[in-house]
BALOBA-1460 file (C-alpha; in Angstrom, 3 decimals):
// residues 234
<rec num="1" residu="x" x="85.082" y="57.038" z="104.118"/>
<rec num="2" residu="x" x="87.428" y="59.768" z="102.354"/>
<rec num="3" residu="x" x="89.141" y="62.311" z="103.943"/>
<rec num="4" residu="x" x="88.615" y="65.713" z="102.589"/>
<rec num="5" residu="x" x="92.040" y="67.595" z="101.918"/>
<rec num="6" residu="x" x="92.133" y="70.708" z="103.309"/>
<rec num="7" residu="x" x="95.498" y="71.924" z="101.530"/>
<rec num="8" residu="x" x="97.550" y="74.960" z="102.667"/>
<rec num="9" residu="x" x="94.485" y="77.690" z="102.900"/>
<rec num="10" residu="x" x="97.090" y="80.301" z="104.157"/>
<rec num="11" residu="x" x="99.265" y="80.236" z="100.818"/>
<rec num="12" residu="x" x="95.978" y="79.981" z="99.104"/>
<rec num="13" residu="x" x="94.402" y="83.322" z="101.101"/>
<rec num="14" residu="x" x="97.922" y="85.378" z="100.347"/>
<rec num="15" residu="x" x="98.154" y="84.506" z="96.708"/>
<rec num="16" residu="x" x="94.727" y="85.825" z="97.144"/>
<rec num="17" residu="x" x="95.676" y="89.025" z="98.699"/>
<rec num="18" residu="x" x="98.756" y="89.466" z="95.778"/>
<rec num="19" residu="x" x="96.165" y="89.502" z="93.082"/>
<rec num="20" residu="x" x="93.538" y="92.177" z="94.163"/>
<rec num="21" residu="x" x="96.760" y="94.166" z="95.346"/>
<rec num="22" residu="x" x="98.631" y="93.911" z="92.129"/>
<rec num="23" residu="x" x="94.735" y="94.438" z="89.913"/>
<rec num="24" residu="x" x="94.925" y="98.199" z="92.271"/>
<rec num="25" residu="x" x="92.764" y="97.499" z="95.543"/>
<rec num="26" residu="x" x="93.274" y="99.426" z="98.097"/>
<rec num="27" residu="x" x="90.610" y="100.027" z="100.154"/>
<rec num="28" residu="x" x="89.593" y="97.697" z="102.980"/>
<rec num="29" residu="x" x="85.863" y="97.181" z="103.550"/>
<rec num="30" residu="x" x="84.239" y="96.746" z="107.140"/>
<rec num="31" residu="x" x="81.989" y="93.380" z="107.447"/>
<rec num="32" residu="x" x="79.409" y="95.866" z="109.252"/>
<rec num="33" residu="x" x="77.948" y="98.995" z="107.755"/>
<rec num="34" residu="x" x="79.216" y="102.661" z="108.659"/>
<rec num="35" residu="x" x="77.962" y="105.790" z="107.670"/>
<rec num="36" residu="x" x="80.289" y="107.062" z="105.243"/>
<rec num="37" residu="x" x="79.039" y="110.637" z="104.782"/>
<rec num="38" residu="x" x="79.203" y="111.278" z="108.507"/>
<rec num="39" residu="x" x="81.913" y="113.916" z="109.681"/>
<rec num="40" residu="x" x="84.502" y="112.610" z="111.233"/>
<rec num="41" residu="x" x="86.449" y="114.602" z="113.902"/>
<rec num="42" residu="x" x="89.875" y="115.857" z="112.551"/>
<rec num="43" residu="x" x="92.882" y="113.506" z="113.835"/>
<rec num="44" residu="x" x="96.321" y="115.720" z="114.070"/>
<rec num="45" residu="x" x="98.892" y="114.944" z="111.623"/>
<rec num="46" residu="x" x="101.816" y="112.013" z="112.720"/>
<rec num="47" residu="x" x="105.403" y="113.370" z="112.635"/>
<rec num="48" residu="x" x="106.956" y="112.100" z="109.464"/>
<rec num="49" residu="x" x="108.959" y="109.173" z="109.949"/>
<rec num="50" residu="x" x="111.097" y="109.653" z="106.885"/>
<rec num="51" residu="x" x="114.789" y="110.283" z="107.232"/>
<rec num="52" residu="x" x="115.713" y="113.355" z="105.400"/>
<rec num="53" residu="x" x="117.279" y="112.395" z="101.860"/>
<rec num="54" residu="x" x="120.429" y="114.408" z="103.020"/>
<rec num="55" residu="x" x="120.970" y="112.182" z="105.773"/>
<rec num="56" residu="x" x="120.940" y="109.131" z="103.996"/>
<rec num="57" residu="x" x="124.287" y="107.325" z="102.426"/>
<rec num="58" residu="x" x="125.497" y="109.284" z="99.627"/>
<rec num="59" residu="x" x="127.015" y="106.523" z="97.045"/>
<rec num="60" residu="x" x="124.968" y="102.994" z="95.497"/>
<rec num="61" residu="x" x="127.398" y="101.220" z="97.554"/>
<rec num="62" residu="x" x="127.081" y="102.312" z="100.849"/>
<rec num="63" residu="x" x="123.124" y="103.085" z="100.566"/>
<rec num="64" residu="x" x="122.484" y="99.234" z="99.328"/>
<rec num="65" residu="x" x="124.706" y="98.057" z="102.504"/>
<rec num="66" residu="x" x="122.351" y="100.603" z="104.993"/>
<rec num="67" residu="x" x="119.606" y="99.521" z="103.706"/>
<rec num="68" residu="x" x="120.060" y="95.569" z="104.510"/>
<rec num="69" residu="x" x="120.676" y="97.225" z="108.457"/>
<rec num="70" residu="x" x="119.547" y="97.629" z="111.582"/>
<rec num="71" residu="x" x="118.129" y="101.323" z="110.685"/>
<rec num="72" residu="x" x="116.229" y="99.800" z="107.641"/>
<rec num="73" residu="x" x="112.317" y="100.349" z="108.106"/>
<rec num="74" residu="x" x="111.794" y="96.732" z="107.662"/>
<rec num="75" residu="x" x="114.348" y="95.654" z="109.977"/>
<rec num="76" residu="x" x="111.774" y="94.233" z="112.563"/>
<rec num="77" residu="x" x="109.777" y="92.494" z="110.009"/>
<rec num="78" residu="x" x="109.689" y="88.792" z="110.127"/>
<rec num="79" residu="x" x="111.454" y="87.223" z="106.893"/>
<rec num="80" residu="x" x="114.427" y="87.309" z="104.745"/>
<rec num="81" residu="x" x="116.314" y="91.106" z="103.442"/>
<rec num="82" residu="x" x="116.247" y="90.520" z="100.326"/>
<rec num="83" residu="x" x="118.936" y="92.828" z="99.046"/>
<rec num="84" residu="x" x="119.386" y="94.605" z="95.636"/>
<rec num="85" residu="x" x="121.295" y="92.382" z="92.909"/>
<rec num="86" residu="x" x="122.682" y="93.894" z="89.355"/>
<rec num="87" residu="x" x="125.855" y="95.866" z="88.225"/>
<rec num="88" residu="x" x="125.851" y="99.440" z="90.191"/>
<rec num="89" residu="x" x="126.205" y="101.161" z="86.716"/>
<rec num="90" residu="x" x="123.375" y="99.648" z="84.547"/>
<rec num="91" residu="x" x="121.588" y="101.427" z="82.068"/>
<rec num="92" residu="x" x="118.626" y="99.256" z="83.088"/>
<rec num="93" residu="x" x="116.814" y="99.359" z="86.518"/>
<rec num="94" residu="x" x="113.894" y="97.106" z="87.337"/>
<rec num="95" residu="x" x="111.718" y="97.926" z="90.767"/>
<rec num="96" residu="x" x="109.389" y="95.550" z="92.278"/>
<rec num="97" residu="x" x="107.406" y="96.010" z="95.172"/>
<rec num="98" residu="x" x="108.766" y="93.137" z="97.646"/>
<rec num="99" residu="x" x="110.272" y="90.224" z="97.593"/>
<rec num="100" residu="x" x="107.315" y="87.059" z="96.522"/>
<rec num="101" residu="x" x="106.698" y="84.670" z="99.009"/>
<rec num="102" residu="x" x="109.496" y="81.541" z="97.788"/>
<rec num="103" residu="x" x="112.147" y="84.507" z="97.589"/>
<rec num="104" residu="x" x="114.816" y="83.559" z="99.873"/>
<rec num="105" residu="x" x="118.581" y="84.601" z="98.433"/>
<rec num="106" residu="x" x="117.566" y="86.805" z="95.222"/>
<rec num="107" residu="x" x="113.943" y="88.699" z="93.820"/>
<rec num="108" residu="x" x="111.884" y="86.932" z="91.485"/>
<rec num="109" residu="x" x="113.136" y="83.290" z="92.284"/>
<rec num="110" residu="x" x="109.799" y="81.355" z="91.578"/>
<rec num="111" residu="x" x="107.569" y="80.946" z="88.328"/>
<rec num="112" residu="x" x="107.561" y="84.851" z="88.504"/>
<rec num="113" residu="x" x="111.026" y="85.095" z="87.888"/>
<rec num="114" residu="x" x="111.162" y="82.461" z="84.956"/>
<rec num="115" residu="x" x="108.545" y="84.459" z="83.388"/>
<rec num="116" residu="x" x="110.479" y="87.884" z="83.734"/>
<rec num="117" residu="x" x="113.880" y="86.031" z="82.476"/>
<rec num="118" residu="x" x="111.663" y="85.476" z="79.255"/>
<rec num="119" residu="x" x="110.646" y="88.941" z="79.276"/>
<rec num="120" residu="x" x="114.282" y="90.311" z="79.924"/>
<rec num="121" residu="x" x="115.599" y="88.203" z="77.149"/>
<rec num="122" residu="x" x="112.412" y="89.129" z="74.758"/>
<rec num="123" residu="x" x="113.895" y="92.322" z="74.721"/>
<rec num="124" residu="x" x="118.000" y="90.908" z="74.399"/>
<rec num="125" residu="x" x="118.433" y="90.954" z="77.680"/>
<rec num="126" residu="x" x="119.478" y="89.252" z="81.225"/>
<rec num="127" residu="x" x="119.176" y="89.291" z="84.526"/>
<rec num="128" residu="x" x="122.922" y="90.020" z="85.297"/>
<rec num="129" residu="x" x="122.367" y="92.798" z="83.240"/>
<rec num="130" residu="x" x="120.318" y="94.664" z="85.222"/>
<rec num="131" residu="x" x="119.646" y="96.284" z="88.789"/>
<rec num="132" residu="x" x="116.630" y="94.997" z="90.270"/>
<rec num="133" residu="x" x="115.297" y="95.784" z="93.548"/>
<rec num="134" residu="x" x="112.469" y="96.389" z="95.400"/>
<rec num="135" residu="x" x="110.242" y="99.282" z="97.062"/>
<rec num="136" residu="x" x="110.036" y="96.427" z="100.560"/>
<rec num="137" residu="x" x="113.315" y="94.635" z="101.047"/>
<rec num="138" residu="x" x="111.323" y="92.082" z="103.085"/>
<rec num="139" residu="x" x="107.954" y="91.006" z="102.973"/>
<rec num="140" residu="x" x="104.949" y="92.689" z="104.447"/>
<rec num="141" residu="x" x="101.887" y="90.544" z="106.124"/>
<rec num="142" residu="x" x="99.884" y="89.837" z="102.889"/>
<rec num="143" residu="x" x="102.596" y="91.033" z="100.960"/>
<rec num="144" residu="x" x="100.827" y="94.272" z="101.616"/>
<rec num="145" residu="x" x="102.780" y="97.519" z="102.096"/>
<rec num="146" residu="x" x="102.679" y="98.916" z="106.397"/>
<rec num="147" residu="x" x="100.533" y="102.701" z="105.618"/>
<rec num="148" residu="x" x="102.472" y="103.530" z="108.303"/>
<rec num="149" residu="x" x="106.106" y="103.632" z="106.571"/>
<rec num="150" residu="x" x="104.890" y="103.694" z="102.985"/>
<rec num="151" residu="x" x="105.758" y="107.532" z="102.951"/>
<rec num="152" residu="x" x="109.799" y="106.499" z="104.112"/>
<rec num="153" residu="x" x="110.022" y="103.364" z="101.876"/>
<rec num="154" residu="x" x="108.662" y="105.065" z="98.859"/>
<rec num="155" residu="x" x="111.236" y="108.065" z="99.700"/>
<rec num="156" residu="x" x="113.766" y="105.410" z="99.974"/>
<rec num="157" residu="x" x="113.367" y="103.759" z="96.788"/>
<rec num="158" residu="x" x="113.507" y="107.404" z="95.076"/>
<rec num="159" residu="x" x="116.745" y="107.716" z="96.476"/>
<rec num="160" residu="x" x="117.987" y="104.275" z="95.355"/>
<rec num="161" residu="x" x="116.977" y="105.319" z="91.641"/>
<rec num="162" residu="x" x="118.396" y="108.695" z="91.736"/>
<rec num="163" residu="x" x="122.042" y="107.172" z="93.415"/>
<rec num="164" residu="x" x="122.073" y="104.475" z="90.461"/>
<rec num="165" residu="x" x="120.621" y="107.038" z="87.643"/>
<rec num="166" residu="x" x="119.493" y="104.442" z="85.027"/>
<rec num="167" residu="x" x="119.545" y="105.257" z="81.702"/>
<rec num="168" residu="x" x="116.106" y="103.272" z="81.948"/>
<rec num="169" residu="x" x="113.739" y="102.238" z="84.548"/>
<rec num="170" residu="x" x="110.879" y="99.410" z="84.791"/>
<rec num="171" residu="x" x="108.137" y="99.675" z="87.414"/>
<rec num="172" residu="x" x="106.592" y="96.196" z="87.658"/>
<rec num="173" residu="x" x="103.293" y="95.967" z="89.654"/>
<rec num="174" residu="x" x="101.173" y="98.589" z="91.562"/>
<rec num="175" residu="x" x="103.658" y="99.168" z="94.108"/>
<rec num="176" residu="x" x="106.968" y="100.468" z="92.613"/>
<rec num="177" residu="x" x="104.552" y="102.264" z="90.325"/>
<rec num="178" residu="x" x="103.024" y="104.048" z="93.170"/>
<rec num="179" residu="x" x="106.393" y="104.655" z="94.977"/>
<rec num="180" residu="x" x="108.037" y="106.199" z="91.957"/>
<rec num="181" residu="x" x="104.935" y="108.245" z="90.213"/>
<rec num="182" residu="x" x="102.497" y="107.735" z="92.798"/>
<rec num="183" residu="x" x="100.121" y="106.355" z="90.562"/>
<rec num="184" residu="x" x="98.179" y="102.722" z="90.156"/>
<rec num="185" residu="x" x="99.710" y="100.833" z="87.408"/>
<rec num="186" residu="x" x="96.704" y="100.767" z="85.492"/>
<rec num="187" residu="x" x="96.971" y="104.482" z="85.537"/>
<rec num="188" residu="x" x="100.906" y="104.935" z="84.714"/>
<rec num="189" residu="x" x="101.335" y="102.258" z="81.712"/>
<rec num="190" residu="x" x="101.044" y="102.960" z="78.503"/>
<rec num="191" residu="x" x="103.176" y="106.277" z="78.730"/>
<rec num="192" residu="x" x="106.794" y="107.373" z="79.157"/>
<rec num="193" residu="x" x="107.839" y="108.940" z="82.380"/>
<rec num="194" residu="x" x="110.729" y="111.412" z="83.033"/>
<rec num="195" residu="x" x="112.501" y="111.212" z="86.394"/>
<rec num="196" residu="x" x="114.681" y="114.098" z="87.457"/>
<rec num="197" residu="x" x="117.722" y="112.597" z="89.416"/>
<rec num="198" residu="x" x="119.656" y="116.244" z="89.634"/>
<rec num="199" residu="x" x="122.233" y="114.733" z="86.901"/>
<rec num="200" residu="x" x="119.728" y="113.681" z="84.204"/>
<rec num="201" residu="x" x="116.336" y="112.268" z="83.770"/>
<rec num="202" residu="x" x="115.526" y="108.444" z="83.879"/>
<rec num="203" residu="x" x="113.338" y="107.611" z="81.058"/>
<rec num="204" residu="x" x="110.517" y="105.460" z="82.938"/>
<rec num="205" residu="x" x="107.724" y="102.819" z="82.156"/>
<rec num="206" residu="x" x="105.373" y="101.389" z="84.049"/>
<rec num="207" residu="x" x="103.755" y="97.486" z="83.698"/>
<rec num="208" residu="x" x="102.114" y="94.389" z="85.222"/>
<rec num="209" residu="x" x="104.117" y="92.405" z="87.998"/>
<rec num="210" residu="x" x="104.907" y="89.044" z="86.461"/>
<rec num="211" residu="x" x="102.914" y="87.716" z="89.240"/>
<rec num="212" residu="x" x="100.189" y="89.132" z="88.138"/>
<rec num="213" residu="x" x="100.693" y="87.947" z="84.349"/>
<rec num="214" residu="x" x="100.631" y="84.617" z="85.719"/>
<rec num="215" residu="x" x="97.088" y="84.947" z="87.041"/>
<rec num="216" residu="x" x="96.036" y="86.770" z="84.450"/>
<rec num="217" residu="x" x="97.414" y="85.845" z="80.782"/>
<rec num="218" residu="x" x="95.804" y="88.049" z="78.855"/>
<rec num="219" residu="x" x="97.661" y="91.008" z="80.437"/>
<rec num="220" residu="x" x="101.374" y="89.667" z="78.244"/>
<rec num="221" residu="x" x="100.224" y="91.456" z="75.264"/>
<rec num="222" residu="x" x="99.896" y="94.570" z="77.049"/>
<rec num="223" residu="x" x="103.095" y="93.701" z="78.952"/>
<rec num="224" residu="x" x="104.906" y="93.131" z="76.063"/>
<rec num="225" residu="x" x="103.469" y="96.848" z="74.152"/>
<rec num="226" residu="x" x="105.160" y="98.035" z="77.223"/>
<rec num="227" residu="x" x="108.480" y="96.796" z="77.067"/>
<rec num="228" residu="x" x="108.657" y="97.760" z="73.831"/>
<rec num="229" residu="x" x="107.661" y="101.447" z="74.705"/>
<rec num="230" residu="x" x="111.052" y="101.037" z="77.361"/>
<rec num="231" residu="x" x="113.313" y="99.587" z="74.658"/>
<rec num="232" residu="x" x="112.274" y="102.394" z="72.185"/>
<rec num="233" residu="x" x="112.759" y="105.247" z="74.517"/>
<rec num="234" residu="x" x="115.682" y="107.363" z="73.006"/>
């Protein structure tokens, strides 16, 4: 008589989780029913748990080496700090959302990050040419941003873009596009964005996470339209 493999159901249930995140869902759904047009009594407003931009590290340096610390929002996550990688003057910044689930010593280490080597050098360039970080410096449960800190990590990467002030910047995936123009992917690509750093504007485009492109090829042509929109930004 066989026996049935079972295989490893929770990699299986968070690569899961990754796709419907990265296609845009967002809303969790209750196995029973609720009324959803019944009123709901007002709740009052949490204290922001943001730090004020001013208080944060002034220069690339010193920001990158605070945000692998104890004061980090993620610092009591379970995992690996993934920490930003890349020259601190490149013209080209890349933002994920967090770190994939083989990441252990750099971003994008898996079949992810062969496919966006290929992409980098589809458009003459490398890795080591770029600053890439991410919106999460560990991973979330799920791979699923806390709604509880998103407000202070998406302030956080802002601040990371405008210390660095790329020339260019790449949002890859649903999260760094919603932390930088608080908008779904699906909703951002397509069209050049201006970010206002104070010394300049970072020209900005928006595209699918290569995680995503790996689940669903069809999406390359529409990544590739998109890096081509970046690389033609003047």
């Amino acid at each position: 008589m066989g026996v049935e493999h079972l295989g490893d159901w929770q990699a299986a249930a968070a690569s899961t989780l990754d796709w419907w995140r990265e296609a845009g869902v967002d809303v969790v759904v209750d196995d029973s029913p609720r009324d959803w047009l019944a009123k709901v009594a007002p709740v009052a407003a949490a204290a922001p748990v943001a730090p004020d931009p001013a208080s944060l590290p002034a220069t690339l340096a010193e920001f990158l080496a605070w945000r692998g610390g104890d004061a980090a929002p993620e610092a009591s996550w379970r995992g690996v700090s993934i920490a930003a990688s890349g020259p601190l003057d490149a013209t080209l910044m890349v933002l994920v959302d967090c770190p994939d689930r083989d990441d252990r010593d750099c971003l994008l280490s898996g079949d992810a990050g062969r496919l966006f080597d290929r992409m980098l050098a589809a458009i003459g360039l490398t890795r080591e040419a770029v600053h890439l970080a991410a919106v999460c410096a560990k991973r979330p449960l799920g791979g699923r941003m806390p709604g509880e800190v998103q407000v202070e990590l998406h302030r956080l990467a802002r601040h990371h873009v405008g210390l660095l002030a790329p020339e260019r910047l790449l949002l890859m995936g649903d999260g760094a596009a919603r932390a930088i123009l608080d908008r779904q992917v699906t909703a951002a690509r397509g069209t050049p964005h201006a970010i206002d750093h104070g010394d300049g504007a970072t020209r900005t485009v928006a595209t699918f996470h290569p995680r995503l492109l790996l689940e669903r090829p069809a999406q390359k042509a529409d990544a590739w339209r998109d890096l081509q929109l970046l690389m033609g930004l003047s």
